[in-house]
PLY file of the C-alpha trace (Angstrom):
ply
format ascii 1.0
element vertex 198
property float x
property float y
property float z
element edge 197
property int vertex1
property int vertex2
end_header
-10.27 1.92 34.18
-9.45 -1.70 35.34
-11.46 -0.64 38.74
-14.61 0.58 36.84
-14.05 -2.63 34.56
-14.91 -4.72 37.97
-17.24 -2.83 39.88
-19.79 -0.99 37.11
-19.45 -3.09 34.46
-18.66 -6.82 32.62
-16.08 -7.49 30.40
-18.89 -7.45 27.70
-20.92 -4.17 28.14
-17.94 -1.73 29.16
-17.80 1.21 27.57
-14.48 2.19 29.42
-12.56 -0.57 27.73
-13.38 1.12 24.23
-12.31 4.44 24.84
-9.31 3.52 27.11
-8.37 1.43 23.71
-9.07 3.71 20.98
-6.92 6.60 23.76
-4.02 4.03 23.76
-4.00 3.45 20.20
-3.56 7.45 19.77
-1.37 7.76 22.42
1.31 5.01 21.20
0.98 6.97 17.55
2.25 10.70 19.27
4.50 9.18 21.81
6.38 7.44 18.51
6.30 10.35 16.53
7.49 12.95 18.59
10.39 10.44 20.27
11.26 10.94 16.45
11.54 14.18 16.27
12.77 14.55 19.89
15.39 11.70 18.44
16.09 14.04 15.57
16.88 17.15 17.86
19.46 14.93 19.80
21.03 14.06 16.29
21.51 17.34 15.18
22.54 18.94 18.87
25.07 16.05 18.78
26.41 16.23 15.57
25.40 12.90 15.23
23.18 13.83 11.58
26.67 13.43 9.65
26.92 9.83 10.57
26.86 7.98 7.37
25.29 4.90 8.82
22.15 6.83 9.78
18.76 5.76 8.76
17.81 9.11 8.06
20.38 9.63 5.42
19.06 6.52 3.32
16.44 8.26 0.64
14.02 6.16 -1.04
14.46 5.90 -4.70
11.29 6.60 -5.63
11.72 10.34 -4.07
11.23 13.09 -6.20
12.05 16.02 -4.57
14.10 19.65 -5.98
18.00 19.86 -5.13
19.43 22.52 -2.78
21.91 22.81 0.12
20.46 21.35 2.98
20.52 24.33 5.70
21.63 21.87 8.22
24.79 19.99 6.83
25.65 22.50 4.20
25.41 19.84 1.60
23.86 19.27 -1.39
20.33 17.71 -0.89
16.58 17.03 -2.42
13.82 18.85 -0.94
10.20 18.45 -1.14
8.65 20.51 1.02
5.82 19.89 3.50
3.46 22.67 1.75
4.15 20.80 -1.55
3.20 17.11 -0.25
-0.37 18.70 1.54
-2.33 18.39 -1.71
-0.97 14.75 -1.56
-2.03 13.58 1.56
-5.16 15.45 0.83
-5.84 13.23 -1.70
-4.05 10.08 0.00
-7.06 10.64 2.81
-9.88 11.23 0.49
-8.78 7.72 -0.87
-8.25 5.69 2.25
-11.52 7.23 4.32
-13.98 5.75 2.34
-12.02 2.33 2.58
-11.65 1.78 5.83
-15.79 2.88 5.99
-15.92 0.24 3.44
-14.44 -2.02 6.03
-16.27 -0.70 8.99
-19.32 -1.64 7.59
-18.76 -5.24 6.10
-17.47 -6.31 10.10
-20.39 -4.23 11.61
-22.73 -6.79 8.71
-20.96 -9.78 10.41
-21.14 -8.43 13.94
-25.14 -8.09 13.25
-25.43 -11.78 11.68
-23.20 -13.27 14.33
-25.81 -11.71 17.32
-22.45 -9.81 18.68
-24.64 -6.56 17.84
-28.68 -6.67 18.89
-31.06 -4.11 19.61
-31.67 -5.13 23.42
-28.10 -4.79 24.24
-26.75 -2.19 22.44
-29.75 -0.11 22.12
-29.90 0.01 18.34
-27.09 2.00 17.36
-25.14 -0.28 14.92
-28.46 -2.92 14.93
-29.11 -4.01 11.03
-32.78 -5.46 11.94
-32.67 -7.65 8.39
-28.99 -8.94 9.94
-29.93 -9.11 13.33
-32.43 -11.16 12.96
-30.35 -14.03 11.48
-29.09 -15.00 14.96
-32.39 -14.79 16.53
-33.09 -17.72 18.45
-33.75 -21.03 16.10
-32.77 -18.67 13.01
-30.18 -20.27 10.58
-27.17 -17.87 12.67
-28.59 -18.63 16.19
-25.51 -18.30 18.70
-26.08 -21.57 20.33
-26.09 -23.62 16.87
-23.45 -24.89 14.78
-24.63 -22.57 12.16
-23.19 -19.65 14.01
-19.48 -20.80 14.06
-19.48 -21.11 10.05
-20.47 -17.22 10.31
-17.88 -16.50 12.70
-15.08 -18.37 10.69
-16.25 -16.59 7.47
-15.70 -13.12 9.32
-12.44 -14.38 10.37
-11.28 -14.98 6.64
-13.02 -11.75 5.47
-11.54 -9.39 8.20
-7.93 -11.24 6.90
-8.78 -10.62 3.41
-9.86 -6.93 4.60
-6.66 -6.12 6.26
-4.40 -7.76 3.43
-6.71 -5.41 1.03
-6.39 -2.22 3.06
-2.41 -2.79 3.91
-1.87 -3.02 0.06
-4.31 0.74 -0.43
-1.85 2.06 2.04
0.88 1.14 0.43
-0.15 2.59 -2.74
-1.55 5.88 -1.33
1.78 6.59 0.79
3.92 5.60 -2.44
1.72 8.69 -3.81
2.54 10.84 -0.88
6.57 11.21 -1.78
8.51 10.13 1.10
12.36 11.05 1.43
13.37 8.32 4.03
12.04 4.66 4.08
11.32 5.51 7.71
9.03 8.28 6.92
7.18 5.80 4.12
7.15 2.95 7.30
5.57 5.98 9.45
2.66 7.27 7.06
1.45 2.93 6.37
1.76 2.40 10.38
-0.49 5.47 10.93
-2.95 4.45 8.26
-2.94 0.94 8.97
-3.20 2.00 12.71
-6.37 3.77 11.80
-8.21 0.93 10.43
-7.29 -1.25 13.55
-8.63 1.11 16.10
0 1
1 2
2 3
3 4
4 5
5 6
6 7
7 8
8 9
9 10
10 11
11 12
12 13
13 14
14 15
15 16
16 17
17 18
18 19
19 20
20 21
21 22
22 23
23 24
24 25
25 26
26 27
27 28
28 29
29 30
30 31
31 32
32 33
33 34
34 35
35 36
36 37
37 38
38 39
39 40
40 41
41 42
42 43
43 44
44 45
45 46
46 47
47 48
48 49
49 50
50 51
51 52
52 53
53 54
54 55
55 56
56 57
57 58
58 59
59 60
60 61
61 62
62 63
63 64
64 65
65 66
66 67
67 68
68 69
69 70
70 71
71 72
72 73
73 74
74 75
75 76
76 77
77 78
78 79
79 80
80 81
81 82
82 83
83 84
84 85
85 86
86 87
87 88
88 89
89 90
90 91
91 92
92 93
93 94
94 95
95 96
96 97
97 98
98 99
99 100
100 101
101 102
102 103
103 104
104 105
105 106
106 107
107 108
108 109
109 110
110 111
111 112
112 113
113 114
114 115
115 116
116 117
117 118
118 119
119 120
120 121
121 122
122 123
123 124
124 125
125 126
126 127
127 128
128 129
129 130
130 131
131 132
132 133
133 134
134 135
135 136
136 137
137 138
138 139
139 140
140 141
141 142
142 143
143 144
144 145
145 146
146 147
147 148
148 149
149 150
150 151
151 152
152 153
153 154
154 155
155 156
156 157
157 158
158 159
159 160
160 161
161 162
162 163
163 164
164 165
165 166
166 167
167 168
168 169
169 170
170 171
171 172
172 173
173 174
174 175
175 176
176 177
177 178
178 179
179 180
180 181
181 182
182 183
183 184
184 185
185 186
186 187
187 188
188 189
189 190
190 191
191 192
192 193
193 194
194 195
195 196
196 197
């Protein structure tokens, strides 16, 4: 990748960079979740699940979940099973998709009006022509004018003001999803929050 990056291409027209990020950003989400479960196995193979101090044992008190005896300490324990919590995150996704294309959209607006995005460079894909053509030479967004900074800081303050927005959506839609541990709840925000970064 970082060979391509300096022979083929800038830093600015790459189209390496991109996918090598948005494959990293996928990649560090499965390596962490199954070191979890590989974790887990090691607990249990161990005997180490009994340990009082574990994280795992600490349910959240929000749970809601049907008692039984767990299969794997013989002990009493609240289930909610996996089949059970689909319909959730069914509903948890149909919520945050059209969100984060919310969001997509207002910084692909400010891209356009900033002259990050025009036609002759990107070939039109993501071009907004009524956008665009703010930061056309001697227009009131023109990249070499002061004009164009106060458009840059303003998509600095909305993109905050976006993330703060879609942390708290996250939040509310894994709340709805019925977590047993704190560290599955932490898991399910990280992946959705992960999501809108990429």
């Amino acid at each position: 990748v970082f060979i391509a990056n300096n022979t083929i291409y800038t830093f600015n027209d790459s189209p390496i960079s991109a996918c090598y990020s948005v494959f990293m950003t996928f990649w560090g989400v499965f390596f962490m979740v199954n070191w979890s479960r590989h974790q887990r196995s090691l607990n249990i193979l161990w005997d180490d699940y009994a340990n009082k101090n574990n994280e795992e044992m600490h349910i959240r008190k929000q749970f809601r979940g049907v008692p039984r005896i767990s299969p794997v300490t013989d002990k009493p324990d609240t289930h909610f099973s996996f089949v059970q919590r689909l319909p959730l995150y069914a509903v948890s996704f149909a919520i945050c998709i059209p969100c984060l294309a919310a969001c997509i959209c207002i910084i692909i607006c400010f891209l356009n009006m900033t002259g990050v995005i025009r036609p002759e460079h990107h070939g039109g894909v993501f071009d907004i022509p009524s956008l665009s053509a703010l930061a056309n030479p001697g227009a009131i967004f023109d990249p070499l004018g002061s004009m164009n900074m106060v458009a840059a800081a303003i998509q600095a303050v909305t993109t905050i003001v976006i993330n703060l927005g879609f942390r708290r959506v996250a939040v509310w839609t894994t709340e709805f999803e019925n977590h047993k541990t704190q560290r599955e709840f932490e898991y399910s925000v990280f992946i959705k929050i992960g999501r809108a970064h990429v």
